[in-house]
N, CA, C and O of each residue as an XYZ file, in Angstrom:
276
protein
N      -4.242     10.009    -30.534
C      -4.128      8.754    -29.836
C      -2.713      8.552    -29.305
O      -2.578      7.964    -28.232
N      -1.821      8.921    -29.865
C      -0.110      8.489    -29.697
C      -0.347      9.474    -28.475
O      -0.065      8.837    -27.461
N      -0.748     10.765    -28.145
C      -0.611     11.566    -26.898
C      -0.842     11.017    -26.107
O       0.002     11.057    -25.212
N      -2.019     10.188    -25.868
C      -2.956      9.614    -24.940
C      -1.791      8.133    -24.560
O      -1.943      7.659    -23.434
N      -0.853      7.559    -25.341
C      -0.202      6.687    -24.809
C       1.079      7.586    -24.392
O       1.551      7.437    -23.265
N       1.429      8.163    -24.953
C       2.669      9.089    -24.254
C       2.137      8.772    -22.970
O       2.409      7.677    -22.478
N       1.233      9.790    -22.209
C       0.709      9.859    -20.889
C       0.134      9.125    -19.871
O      -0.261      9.560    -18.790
N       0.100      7.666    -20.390
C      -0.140      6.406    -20.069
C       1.228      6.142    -19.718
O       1.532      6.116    -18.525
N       2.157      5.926    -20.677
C       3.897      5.840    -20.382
C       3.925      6.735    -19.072
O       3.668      6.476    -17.896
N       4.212      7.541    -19.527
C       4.599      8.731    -18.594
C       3.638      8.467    -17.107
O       4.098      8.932    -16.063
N       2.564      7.858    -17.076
C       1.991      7.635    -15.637
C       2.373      6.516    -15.057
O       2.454      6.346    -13.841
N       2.692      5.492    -16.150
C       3.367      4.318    -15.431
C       4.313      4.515    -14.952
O       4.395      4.113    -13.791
N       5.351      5.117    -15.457
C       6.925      5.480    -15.300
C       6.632      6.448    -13.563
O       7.578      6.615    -12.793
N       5.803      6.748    -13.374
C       5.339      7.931    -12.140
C       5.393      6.829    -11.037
O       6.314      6.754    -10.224
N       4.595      6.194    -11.067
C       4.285      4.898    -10.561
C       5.471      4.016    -10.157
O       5.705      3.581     -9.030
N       5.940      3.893    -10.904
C       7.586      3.323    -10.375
C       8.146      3.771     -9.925
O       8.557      3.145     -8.947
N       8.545      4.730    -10.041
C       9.797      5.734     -9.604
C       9.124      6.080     -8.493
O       9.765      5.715     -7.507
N       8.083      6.641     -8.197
C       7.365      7.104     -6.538
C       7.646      5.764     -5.814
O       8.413      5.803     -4.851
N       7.103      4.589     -6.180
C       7.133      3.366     -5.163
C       8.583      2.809     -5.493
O       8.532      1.586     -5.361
N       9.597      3.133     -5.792
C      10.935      2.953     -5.308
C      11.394      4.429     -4.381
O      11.755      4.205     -3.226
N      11.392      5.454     -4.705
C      11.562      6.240     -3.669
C      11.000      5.802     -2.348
O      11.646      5.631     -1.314
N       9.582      5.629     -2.539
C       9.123      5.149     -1.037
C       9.321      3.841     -0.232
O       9.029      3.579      0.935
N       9.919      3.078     -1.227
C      10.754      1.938     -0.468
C      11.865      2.090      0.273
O      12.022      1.570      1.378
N      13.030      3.114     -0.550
C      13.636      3.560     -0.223
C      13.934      4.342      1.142
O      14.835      4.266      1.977
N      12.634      5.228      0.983
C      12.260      6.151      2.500
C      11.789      5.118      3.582
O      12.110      5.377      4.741
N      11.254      4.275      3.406
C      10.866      3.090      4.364
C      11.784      2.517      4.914
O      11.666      2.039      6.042
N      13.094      2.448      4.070
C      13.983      1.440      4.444
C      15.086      2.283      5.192
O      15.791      1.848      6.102
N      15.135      3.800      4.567
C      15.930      4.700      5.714
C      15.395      4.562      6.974
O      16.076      4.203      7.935
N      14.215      4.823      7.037
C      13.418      5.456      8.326
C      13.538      4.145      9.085
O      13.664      4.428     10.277
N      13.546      3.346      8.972
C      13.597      1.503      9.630
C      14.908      1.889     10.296
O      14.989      2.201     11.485
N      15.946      1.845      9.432
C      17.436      2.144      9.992
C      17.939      2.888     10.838
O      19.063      2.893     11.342
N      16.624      3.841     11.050
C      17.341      5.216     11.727
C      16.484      5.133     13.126
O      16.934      5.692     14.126
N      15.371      4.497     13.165
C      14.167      4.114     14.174
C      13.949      3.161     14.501
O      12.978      2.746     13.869
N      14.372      2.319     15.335
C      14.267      1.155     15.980
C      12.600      0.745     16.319
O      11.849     -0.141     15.912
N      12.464      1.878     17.278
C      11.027      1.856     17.676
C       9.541      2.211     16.690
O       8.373      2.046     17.043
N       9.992      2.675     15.536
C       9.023      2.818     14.691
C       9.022      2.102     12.913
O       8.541      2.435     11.830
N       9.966      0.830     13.509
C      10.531     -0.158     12.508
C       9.406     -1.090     11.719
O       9.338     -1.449     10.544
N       8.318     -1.392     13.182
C       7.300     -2.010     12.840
C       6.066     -1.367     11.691
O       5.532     -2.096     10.855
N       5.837     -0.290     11.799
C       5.135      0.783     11.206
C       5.622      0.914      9.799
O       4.840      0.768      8.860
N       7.071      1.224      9.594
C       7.719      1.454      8.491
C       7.522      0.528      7.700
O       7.324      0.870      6.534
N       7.497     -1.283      8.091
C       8.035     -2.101      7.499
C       6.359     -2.494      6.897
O       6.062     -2.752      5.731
N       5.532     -2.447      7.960
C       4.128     -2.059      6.931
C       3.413     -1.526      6.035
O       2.499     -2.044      5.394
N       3.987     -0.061      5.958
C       4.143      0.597      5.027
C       5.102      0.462      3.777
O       5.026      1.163      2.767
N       5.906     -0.427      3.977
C       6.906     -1.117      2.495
C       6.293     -2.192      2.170
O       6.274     -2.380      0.953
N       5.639     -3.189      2.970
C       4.224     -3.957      2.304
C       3.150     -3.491      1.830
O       2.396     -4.331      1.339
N       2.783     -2.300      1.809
C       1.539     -1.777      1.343
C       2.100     -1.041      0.104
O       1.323     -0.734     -0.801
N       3.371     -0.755      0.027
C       3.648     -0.016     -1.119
C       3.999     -1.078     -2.403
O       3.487     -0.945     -3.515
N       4.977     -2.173     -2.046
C       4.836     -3.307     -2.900
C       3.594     -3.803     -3.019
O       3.162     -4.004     -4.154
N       3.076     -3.990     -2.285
C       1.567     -4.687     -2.833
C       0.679     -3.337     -4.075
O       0.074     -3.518     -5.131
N       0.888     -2.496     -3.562
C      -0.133     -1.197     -4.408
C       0.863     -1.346     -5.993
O       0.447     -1.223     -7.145
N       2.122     -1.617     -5.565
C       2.959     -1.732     -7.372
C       2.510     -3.191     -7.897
O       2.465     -3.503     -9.087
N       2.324     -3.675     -7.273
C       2.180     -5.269     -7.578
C       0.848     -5.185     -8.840
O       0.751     -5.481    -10.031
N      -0.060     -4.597     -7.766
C      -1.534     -4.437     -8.576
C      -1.350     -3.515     -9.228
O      -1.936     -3.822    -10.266
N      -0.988     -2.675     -9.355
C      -0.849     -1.486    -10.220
C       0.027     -2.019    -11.777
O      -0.098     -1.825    -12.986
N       0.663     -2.551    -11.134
C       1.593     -3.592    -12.560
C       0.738     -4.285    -13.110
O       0.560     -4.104    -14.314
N      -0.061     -5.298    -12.396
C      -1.372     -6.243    -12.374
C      -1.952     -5.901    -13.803
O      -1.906     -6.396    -14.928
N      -2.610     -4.633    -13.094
C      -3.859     -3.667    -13.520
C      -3.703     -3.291    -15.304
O      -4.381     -3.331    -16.330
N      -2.133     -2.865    -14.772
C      -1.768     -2.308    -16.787
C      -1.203     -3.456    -17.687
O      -0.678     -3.253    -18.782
N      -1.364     -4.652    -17.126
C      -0.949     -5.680    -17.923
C      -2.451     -6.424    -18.436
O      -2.687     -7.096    -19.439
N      -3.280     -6.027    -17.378
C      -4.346     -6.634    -17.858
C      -5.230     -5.973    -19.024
O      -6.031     -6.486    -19.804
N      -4.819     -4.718    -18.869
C      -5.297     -3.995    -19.966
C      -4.808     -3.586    -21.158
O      -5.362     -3.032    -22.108
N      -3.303     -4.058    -20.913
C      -2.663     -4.682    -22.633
C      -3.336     -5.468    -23.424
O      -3.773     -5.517    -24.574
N      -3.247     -6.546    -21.686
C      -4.065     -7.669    -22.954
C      -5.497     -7.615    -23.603
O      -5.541     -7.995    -24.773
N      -6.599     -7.228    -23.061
C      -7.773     -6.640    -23.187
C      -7.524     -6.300    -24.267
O      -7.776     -7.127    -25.143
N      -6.834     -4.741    -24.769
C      -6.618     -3.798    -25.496
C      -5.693     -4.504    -26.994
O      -5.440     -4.185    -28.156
N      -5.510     -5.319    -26.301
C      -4.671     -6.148    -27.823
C      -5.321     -7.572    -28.256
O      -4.940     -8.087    -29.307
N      -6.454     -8.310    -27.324
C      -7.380     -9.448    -28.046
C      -8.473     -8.403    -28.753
O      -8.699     -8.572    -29.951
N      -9.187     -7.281    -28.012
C     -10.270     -6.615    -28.624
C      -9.644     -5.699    -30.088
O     -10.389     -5.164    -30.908
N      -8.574     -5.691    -30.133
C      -7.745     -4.763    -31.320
C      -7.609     -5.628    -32.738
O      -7.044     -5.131    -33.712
């Protein structure tokens, strides 16, 4: 069981770190592209929103996992 949360950790931690890199890359590519600023800046809303729920998602299943426990 402790493995199975290691790798839960370890997927959340994936999850973060990818959607700050890709904020990151969003926010270069904006800077460097005038004309493809609009595109970029949609794609840094879709990536906060996907962490948003994704944060959402594993909080809801703390709690789940700790009233049913």
């Amino acid at each position: 069981m402790e493995l199975v949360k290691e790798m839960a950790n370890a997927f959340v931690m994936l999850i973060r770190v990818g959607v700050v890199l890709r904020v990151v890359y969003c926010f270069i590519r904006m800077g460097v592209s005038e004309d493809e600023s609009a595109m970029f800046k949609k794609r840094l809303k879709n990536s906060v929103m996907f962490y948003v729920l994704a944060e959402s998602i594993w909080g809801i299943k703390d709690l789940v996992l700790g009233y049913y426990s």
